[in-house]
C-alpha positions as CSV (number, residue, x, y, z in Angstrom):
1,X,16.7,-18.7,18.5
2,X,20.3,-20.7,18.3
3,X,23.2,-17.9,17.9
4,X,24.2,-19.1,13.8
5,X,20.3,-18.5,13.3
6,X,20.5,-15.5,14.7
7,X,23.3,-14.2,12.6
8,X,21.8,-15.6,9.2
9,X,18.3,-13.4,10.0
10,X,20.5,-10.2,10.9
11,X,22.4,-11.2,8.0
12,X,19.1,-11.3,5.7
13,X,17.4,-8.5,7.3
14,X,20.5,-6.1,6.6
15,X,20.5,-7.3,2.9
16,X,17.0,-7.4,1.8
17,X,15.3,-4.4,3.7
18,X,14.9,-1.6,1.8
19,X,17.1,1.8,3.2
20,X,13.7,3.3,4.2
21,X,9.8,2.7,3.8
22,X,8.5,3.6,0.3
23,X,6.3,6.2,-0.1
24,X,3.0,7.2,-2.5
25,X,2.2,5.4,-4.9
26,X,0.8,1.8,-3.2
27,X,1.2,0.3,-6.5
28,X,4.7,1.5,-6.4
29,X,5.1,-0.6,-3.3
30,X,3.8,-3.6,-4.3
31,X,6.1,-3.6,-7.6
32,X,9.0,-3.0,-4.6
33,X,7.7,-6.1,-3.0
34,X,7.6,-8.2,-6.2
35,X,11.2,-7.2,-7.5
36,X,12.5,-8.2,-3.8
37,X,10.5,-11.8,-4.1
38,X,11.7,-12.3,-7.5
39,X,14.9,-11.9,-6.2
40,X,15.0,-14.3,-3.7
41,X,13.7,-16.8,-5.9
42,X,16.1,-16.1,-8.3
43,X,18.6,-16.4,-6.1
44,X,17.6,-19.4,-4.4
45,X,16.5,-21.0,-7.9
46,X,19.1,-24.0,-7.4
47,X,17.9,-25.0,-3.6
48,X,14.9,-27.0,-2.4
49,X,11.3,-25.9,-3.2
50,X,10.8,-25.8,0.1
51,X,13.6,-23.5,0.7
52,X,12.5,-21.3,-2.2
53,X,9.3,-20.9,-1.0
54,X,10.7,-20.0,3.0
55,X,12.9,-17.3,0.5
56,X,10.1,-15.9,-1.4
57,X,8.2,-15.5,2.2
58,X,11.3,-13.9,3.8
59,X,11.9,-11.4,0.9
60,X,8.0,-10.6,1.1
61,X,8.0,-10.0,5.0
62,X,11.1,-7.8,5.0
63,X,10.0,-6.1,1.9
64,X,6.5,-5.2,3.7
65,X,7.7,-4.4,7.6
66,X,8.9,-0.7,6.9
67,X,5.7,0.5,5.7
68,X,3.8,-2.3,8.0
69,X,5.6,-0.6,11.0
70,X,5.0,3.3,9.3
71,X,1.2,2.4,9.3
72,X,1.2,1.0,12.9
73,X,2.7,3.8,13.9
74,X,0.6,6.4,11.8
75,X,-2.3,4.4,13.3
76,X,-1.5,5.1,17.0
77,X,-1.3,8.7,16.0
78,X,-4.5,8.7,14.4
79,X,-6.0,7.1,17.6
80,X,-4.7,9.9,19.9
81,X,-5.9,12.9,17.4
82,X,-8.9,10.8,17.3
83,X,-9.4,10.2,21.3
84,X,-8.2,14.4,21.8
85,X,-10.9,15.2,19.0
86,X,-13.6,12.8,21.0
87,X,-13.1,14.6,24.0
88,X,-13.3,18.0,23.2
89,X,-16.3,17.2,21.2
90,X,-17.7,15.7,24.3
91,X,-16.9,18.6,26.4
92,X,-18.3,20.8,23.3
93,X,-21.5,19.0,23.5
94,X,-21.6,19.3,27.3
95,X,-21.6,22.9,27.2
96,X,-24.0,23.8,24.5
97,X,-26.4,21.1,26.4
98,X,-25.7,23.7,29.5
99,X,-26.3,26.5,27.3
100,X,-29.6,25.2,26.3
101,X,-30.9,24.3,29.4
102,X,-30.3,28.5,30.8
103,X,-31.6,29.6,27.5
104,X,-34.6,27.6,28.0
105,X,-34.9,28.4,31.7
106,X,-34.6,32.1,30.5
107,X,-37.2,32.0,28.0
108,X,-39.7,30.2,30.4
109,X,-39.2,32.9,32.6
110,X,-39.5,35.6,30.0
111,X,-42.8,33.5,28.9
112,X,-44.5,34.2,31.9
113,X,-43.4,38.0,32.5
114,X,-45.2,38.4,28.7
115,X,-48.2,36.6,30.2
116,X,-48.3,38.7,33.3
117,X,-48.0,42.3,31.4
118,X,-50.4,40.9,28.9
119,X,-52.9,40.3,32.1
120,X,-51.9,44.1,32.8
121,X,-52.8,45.4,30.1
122,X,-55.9,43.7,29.2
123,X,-56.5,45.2,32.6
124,X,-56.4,48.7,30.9
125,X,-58.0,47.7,27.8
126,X,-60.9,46.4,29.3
127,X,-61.1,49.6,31.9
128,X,-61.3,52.2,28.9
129,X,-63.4,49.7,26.5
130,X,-65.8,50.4,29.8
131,X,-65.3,54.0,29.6
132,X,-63.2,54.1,32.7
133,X,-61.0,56.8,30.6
134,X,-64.2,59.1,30.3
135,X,-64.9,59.2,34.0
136,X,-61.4,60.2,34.7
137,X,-61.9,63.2,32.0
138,X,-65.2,63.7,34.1
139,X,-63.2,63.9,36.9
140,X,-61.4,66.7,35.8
141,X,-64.2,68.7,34.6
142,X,-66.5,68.5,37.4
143,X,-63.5,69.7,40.0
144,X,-65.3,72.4,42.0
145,X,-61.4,74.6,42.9
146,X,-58.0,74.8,41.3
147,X,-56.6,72.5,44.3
148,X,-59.1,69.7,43.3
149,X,-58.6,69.9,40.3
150,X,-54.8,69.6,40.7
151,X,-55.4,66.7,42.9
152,X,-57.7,65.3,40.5
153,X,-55.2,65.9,37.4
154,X,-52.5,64.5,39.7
155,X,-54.7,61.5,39.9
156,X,-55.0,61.5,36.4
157,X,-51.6,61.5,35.5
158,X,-50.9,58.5,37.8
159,X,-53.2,56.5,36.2
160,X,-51.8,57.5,33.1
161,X,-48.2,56.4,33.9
162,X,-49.2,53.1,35.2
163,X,-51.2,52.4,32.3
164,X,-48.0,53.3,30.1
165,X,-45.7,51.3,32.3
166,X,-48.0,48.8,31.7
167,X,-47.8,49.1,28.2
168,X,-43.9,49.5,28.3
169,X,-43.7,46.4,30.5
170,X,-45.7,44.4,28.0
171,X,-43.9,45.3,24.9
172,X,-40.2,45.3,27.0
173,X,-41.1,41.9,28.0
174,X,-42.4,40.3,24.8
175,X,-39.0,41.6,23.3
176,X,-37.0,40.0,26.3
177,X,-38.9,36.8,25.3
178,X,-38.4,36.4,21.6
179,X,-34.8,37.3,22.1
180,X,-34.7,34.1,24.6
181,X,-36.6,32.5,22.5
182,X,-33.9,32.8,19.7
183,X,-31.2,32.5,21.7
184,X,-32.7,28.6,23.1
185,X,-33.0,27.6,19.1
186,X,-29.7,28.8,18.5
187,X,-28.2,26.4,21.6
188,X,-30.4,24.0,20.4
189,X,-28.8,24.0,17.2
190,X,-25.4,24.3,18.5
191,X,-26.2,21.6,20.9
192,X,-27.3,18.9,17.9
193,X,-24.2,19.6,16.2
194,X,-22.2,19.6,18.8
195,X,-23.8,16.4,20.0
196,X,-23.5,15.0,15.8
197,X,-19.7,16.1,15.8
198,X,-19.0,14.1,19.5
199,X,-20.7,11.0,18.1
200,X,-19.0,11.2,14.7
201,X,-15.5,12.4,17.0
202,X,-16.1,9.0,19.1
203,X,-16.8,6.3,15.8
204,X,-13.5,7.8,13.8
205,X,-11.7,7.3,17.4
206,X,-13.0,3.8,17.0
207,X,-12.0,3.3,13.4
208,X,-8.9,4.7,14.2
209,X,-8.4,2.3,16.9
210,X,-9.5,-0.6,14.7
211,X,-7.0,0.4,12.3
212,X,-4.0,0.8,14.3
213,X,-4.5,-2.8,16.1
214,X,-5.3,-4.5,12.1
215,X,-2.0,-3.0,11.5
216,X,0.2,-3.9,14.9
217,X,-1.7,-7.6,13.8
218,X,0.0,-6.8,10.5
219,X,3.4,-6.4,11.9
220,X,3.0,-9.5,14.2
221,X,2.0,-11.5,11.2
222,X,4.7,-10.4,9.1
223,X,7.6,-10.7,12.0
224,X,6.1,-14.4,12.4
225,X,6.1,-14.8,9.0
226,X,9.9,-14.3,8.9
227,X,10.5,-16.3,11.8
228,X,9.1,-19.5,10.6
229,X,10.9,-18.5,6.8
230,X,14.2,-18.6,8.8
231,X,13.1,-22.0,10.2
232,X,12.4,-23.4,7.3
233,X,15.5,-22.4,5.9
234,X,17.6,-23.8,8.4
235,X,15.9,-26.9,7.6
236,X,16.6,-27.4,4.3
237,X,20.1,-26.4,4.9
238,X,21.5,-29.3,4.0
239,X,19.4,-30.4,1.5
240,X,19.9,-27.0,-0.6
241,X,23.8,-26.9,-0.4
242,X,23.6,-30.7,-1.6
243,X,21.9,-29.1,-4.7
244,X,24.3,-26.3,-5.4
245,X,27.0,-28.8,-5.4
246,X,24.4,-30.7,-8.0
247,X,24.1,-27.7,-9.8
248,X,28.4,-26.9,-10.0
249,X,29.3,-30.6,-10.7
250,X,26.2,-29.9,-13.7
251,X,28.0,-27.0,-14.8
252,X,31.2,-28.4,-15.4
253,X,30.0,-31.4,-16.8
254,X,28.1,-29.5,-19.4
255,X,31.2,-27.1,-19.8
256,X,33.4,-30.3,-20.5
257,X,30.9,-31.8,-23.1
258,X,30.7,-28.5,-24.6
259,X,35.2,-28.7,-24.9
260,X,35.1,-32.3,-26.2
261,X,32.2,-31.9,-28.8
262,X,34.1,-28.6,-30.4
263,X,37.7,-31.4,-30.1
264,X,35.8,-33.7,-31.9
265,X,34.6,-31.2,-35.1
266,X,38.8,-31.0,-35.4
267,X,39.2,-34.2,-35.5
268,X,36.3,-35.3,-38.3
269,X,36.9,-31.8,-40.0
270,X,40.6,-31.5,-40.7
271,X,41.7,-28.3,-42.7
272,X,39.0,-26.1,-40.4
273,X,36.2,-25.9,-42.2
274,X,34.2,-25.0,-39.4
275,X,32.0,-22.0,-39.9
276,X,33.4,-18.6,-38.2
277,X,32.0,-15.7,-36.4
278,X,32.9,-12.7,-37.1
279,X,34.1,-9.7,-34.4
280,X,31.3,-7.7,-33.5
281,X,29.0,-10.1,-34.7
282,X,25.1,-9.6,-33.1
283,X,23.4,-12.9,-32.0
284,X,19.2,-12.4,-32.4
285,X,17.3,-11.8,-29.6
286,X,16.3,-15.6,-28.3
287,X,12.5,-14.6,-27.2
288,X,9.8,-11.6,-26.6
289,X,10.6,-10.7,-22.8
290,X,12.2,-8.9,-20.3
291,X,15.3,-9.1,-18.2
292,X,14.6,-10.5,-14.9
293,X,18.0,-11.8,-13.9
294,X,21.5,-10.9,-15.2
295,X,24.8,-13.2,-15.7
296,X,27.5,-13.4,-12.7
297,X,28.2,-14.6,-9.7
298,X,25.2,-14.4,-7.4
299,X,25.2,-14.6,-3.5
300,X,23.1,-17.1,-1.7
301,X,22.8,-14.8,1.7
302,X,20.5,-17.6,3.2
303,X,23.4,-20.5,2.8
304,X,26.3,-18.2,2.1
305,X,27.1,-20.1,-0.7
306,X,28.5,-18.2,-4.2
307,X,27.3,-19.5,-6.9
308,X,27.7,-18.5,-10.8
309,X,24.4,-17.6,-12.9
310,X,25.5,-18.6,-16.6
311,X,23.0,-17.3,-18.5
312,X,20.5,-14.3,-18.5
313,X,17.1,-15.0,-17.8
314,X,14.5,-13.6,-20.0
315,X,11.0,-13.3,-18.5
316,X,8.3,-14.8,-20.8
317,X,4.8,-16.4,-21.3
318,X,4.7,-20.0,-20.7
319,X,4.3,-21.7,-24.3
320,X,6.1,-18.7,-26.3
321,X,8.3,-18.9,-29.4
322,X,12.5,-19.5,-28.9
323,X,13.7,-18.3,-32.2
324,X,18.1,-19.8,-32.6
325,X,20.3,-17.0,-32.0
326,X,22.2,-17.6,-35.1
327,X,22.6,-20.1,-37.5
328,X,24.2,-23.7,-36.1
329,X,24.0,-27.5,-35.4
330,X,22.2,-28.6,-32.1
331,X,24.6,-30.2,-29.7
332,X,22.4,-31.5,-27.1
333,X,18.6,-31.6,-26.7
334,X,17.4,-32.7,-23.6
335,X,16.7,-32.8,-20.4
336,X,19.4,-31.9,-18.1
337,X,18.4,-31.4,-14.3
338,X,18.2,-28.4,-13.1
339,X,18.5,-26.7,-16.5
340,X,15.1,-28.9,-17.2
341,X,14.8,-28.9,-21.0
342,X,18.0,-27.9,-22.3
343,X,19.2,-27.4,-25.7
344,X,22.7,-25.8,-27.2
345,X,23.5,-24.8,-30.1
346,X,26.9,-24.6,-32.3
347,X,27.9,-21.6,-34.4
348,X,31.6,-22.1,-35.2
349,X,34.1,-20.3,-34.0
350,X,35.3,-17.0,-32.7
351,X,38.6,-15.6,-32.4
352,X,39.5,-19.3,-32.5
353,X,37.3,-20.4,-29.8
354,X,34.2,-22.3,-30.0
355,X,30.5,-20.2,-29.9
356,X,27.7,-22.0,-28.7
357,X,24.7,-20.8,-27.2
358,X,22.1,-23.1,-24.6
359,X,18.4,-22.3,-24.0
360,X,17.5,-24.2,-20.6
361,X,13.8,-24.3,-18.9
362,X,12.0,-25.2,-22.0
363,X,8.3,-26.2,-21.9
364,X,8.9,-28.3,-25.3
365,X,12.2,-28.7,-27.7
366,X,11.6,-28.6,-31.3
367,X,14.7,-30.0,-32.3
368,X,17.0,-32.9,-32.2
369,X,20.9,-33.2,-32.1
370,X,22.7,-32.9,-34.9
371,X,20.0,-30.9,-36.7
372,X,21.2,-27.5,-38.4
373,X,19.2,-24.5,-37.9
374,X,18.5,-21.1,-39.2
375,X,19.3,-17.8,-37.3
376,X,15.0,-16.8,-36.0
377,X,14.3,-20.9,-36.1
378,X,12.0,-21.7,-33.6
379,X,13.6,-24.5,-31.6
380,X,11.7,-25.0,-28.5
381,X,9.2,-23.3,-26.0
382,X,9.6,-21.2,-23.1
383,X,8.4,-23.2,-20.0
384,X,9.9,-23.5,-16.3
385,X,11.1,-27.2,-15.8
386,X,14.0,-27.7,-14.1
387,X,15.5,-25.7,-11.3
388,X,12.9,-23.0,-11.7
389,X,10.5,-20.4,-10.0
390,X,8.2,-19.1,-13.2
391,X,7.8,-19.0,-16.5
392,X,11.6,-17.5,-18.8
393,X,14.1,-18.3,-20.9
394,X,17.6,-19.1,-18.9
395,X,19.9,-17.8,-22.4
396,X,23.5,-18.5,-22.0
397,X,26.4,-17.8,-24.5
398,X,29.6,-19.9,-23.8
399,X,33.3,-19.9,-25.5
400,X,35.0,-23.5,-25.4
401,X,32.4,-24.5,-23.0
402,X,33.1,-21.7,-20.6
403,X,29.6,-18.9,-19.6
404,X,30.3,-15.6,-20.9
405,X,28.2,-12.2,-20.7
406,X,25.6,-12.4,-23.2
407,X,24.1,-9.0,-23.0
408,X,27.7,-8.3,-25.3
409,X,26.1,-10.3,-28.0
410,X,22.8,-9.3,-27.8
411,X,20.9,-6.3,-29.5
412,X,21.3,-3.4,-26.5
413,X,17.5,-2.7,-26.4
414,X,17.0,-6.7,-25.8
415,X,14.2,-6.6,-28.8
């Protein structure tokens, strides 16, 4: 980039970026966006379409990079959270899969201790469903001294105790089982959704991913975007500051018509019976709209060039009503460059200086010069012809020729 170029995009950036990203409402943003567009436009309303439209894509790029840049960089967070999240959910799953495989190792092995102390004990079952219980008590009956019979009762009682351990065993081991058998559903749960929250872990990583590269894209886009806005604008450079000094040389011309017309009513009607206006006097509200640009000088930051907006501009439909501000005779009705259809109107005078008031973009005029008109008339048709970027009335008030403030003569509330 050549070092003047340089300059003018620091220049723009520092003027048309917003202090800081805006934040909530999205549709607050775009609003944000559209005001700086309409701006620029505005602004550049007296250069080169081409150089309006580099403008309009400038204002729009700078407008959008703060919360481009906030979203790229809220994106790479979410990818990290995302990426930590993945991994522990991996090494989550990991472990419960471990967990399951020694809960079902354990309840194998509890399995087969239940079938073994079942064996035992069907054992025993079978023994005294043979009567194996009543030949021990015969045992004890037919013992022919106290010592065998002790030894025999001995006997007894070890038989006894291993049928009971027998019996423990089983029952110990069956309870040893179902608890392993619990404790392998419950890792196989935890191991499904642990497995479930890895995979879903891994696809929002992904997303996350996705997102934050759509919006680095974004940035790109939008820092190219500016680049080749700036280009454009250097190119039309010359071609643009042609047409401001169109658009002054227009201005005086029209302010100088405007002088000698009001010279001429002297002249033709000696004695001053010219109509006057009186102080404090309200003109009527010239269409149904909105303010989109105000009166003043305006500063071209892409050609810095000053250049003076005469009028206020008063966002409309395309086609609408213009009503005359006040009762008058039409000076001119035409076109007029960069004013496209233009049309002014004479009320008299004011504080001894001539009132006029021009209506400039028109889609249609409805009048002719030299034709008196009624305060509300309708004299024309809001349009954009001319040096213009949408559809609105450009409504100026002038004194001897000369742009003054309108909003002083219109109703405060512009309705």
């Amino acid at each position: 980039m050549r070092p003047h170029r340089a300059c003018l995009a620091l220049f723009v950036v520092l003027l048309l970026l917003p202090a800081a990203p805006a934040q909530g409402d999205p549709r607050d943003d775009k609003k944000r966006v559209d005001a700086a567009v309409a701006t620029a436009a505005s602004i550049l309303e007296g250069a080169t379409a081409r150089a309006q439209q580099a403008a309009k894509s400038l204002a729009a790029a700078n407008a959008e990079l703060p919360d481009a840049r906030e979203r790229a960089a809220s994106a790479r967070g979410e990818v990290v959270a995302a990426e930590v999240a993945a991994n522990t959910a991996r090494r989550e799953a990991e472990a419960a899969e471990q967990a399951l495989a020694t809960a079902s190792s354990r309840h194998e092995a509890t399995a087969r201790q239940v079938e073994a102390a079942r064996e035992r004990v069907g054992t025993f079952a079978q023994s005294a469903y043979k009567g194996s219980d009543l030949v021990s008590f015969n045992l004890l009956v037919n013992a022919r001294s106290p010592i065998d019979a002790a030894e025999r009762f001995g006997y007894f009682e070890r038989v006894m105790s291993t049928e009971k351990e027998a019996l423990d065993g089983f029952t110990t081991a069956r309870r040893a089982a179902k608890q392993a058998q619990n404790d392998a559903g419950l890792a196989q749960r935890r191991a499904e959704a642990a497995r479930l929250a890895a995979e879903g872990a891994l696809a929002e990583a992904r997303a996350a991913q996705a997102a934050a590269d759509a919006a680095v894209a974004e940035v790109a886009a939008l820092a190219d975007q500016r680049e080749d806005a700036l280009a454009v604008a250097e190119q039309e450079r010359d071609a643009s500051l042609a047409k401001y000094e169109e658009a002054k040389a227009e201005a005086e011309r029209i302010e100088q018509e405007l002088r000698e017309w009001e010279d001429r009513q002297k002249v033709t009607r000696p004695g001053g019976r010219t109509p006057t206006v009186r102080p404090g006097a309200r003109l009527l509200m010239p269409v149904q709209g909105w303010k989109s640009s105000d009166f003043g000088m305006r500063y071209d930051p892409y050609y810095r060039v000053w250049q003076l907006h005469a009028g206020v501009d008063l966002a409309a439909g395309g086609g609408q009503a213009i009503y005359a501000a006040a009762d008058g005779r039409v000076i001119r009705a035409g076109w007029n460059g960069g004013y496209g259809n233009y049309t002014c109107l004479s009320h008299g005078r004011y504080q001894g200086r001539g009132l006029s008031t021009c209506y400039a973009h028109q889609s249609r005029i409805l009048v002719w010069p030299g034709q008196q008109v009624r305060r509300g008339q309708v004299i024309g048709r809001v349009g954009t012809t001319g040096a213009s970027t949408g559809y609105h009335l450009h409504f100026e008030v002038r004194l001897s020729g000369t742009p003054v403030q309108p909003l002083k003569w219109l109703p405060g509330c512009l309705c």
